[in-house]
C-alpha positions as CSV (number, residue, x, y, z in Angstrom):
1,X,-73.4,144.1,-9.3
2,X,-73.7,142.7,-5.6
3,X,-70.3,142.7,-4.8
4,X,-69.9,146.2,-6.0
5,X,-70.0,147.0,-2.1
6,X,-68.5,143.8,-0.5
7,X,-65.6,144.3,1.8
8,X,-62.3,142.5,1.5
9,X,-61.2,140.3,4.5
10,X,-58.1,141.2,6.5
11,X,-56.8,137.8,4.8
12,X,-57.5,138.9,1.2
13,X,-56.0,142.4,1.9
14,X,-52.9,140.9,3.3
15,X,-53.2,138.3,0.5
16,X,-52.9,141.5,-1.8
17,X,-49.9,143.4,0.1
18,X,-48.1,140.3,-0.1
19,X,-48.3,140.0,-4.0
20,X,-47.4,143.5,-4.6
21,X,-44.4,143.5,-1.9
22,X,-42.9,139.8,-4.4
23,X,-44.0,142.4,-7.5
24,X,-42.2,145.2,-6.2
25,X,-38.9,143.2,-4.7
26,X,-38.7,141.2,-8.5
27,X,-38.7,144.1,-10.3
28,X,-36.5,145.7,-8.2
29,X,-34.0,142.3,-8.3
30,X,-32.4,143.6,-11.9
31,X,-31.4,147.4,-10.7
32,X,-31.1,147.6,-6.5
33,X,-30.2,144.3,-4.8
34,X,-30.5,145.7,-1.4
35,X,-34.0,147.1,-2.2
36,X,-35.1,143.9,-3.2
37,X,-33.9,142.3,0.0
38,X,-36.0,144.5,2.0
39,X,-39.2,144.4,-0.3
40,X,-38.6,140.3,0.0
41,X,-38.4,140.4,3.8
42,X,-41.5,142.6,4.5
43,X,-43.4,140.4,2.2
44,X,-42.3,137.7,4.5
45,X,-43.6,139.6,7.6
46,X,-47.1,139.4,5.5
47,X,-46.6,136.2,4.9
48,X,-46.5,135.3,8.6
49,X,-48.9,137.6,9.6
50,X,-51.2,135.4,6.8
51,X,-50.2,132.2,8.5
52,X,-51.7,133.5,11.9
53,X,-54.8,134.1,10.3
């Protein structure tokens, strides 16, 4: 009930961003390679952008 109205940290909502961009690029692996490729490097950016954090 108290966390109903908590904010998320910039960390957790990159945290987030990042697991969807891996979601998105595996899913995509099995139809578009190319797709994937780009889904996998801007997860990476994320990632990095994490790291800094």
């Amino acid at each position: 009930m108290f966390g109903l109205f908590k904010k998320k940290s910039p960390k957790e909502k990159l945290e987030a961003k990042y697991k969807k961009l891996i979601e998105e690029a595996h899913k995509l692996s099995h139809t578009n390679r190319k797709e994937s490729d780009l889904k996998t490097y801007e997860a990476d950016q994320v990632l990095k952008e994490i790291e800094k954090l």
